[in-house]
N, C-alpha and C positions, 0 to 999 in steps of 0.2 A: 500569935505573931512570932513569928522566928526572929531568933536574936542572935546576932553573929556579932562575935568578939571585936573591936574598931582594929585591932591590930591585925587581922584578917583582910576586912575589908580593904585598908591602908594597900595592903601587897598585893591587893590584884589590881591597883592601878588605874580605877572607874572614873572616870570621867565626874568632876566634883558634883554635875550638876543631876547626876542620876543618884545620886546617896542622899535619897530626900526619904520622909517615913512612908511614903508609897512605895520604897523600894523592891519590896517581898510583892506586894499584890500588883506591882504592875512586869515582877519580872514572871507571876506566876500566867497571868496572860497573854503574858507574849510566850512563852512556852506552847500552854494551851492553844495558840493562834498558829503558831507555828506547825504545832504539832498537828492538828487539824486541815494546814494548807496542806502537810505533806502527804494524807493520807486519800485528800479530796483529789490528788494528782497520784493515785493509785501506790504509795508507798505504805507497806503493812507496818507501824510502830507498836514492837511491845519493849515492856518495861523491866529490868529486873533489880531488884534493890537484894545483895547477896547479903543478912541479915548475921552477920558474926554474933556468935554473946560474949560479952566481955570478959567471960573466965576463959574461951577459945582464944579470944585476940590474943592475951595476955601470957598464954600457952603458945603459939605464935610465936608473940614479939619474945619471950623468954628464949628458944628454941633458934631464933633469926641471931639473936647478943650471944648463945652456947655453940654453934654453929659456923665455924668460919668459912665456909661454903656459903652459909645465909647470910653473913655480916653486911653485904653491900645492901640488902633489902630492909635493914634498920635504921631509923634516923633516931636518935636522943628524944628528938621533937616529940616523935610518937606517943614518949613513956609519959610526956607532958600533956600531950593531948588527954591524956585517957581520964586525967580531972575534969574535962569538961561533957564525958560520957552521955548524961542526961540531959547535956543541953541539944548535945549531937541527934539524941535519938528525939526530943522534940521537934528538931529542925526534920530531920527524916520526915518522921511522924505527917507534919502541914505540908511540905513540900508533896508528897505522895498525895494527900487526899486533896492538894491543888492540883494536883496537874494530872491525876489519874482520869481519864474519859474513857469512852466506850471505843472510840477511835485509836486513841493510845493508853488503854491499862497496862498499871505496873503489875509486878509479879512479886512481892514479897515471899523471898525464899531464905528458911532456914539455911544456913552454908556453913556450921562446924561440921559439919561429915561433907569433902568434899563432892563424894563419886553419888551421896542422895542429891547434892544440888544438883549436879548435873544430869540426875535421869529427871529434876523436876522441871529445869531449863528444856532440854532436849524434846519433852512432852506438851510444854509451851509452845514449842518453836514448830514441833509435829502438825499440833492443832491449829494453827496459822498456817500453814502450810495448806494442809485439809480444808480450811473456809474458803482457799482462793479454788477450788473445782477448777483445779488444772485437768489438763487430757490433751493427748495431741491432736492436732487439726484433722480435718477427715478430708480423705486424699478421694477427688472425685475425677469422674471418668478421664477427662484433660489430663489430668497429673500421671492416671496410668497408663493412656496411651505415652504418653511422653518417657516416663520408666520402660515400658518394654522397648522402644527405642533407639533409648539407650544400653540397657539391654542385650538386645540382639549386634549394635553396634559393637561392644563391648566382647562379643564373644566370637567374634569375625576374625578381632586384632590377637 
C-alpha cells in the first residue's frame, strides 16, 4: 500500500471525505477507468516514469545550489525530500503496477544520460505511432476528376 506523508496529503487540499484507507485503491481505479474511457474514444495513452538514481538527482540538485543560472530550479525542500527516497520509489513502484494496462502502459525509463532517455521515449512514441496504420485516404475517380478541374481552371488564370 503506498504511504504518503499526512503533511503531503494536508497541501493538496482533498476533499476530507476522500482521505478514507481506500484512498490509493480507489484513486488507482479511477485512473485505470479513466484511462481506459480515453483510449475506448480512440486516445493512444502511454506512460513514461523518467527513473533518476539518487546519486544523479543529487548531482543535479548539487549542480542547480553551484549554478546561479540553475538556482531558480532548486527548492531547500528538495534536499529534504531526498530522506524520504525509498518511500518515494515504493510509491512509484504500486502506482505503476496499478495503473499500468495494455491500453495505457507505462514506460519506465532510465533518465541520468538524458539524450538515452530520449532516443528511448522518441522509439515509444515511434511505435505508437506505427500501431495506429495511418496512410492517407485513397483519392477515387470523383476526387480526381474534380483535381483536374481545378486544375486546368487554375492554369487559365
Amino acid at each position: 500500500m503506498v504511504r504518503v506523508h499526512p503533511e503531503y496529503l494536508a497541501k493538496q487540499k482533498l476533499p476530507p471525505k476522500l482521505v478514507t484507507k481506500e484512498i490509493w485503491k480507489d484513486r488507482f481505479e479511477d485512473i485505470r477507468n479513466f484511462e481506459q474511457y480515453l483510449s475506448n474514444n480512440g486516445v493512444v495513452v502511454r506512460k513514461f516514469f523518467l527513473h533518476v538514481s539518487k546519486k544523479e538527482q543529487k548531482r543535479r540538485f548539487l549542480e542547480r545550489i553551484e549554478d546561479p543560472l540553475k538556482n531558480w530550479k532548486f527548492s531547500s525542500n528538495d534536499a529534504a525530500e531526498r530522506d524520504f527516497w525509498d518511500d518515494y520509489m515504493k510509491a512509484y513502484e504500486e502506482m505503476i503496477q496499478e495503473t499500468s494496462t495494455k491500453a495505457a502502459p507505462w514506460y519506465v525509463v532510465p533518465a541520468d544520460n538524458k539524450w538515452f532517455t530520449r532516443v528511448i521515449v522518441a522509439a515509444a512514441v515511434i511505435e505508437a505511432l506505427a500501431e495506429l496504420n495511418l496512410s492517407y485516404p485513397d483519392v477515387g475517380p470523383d476526387k480526381l476528376k474534380e483535381l483536374a478541374a481545378a486544375k486546368s481552371k487554375l492554369l487559365k488564370k
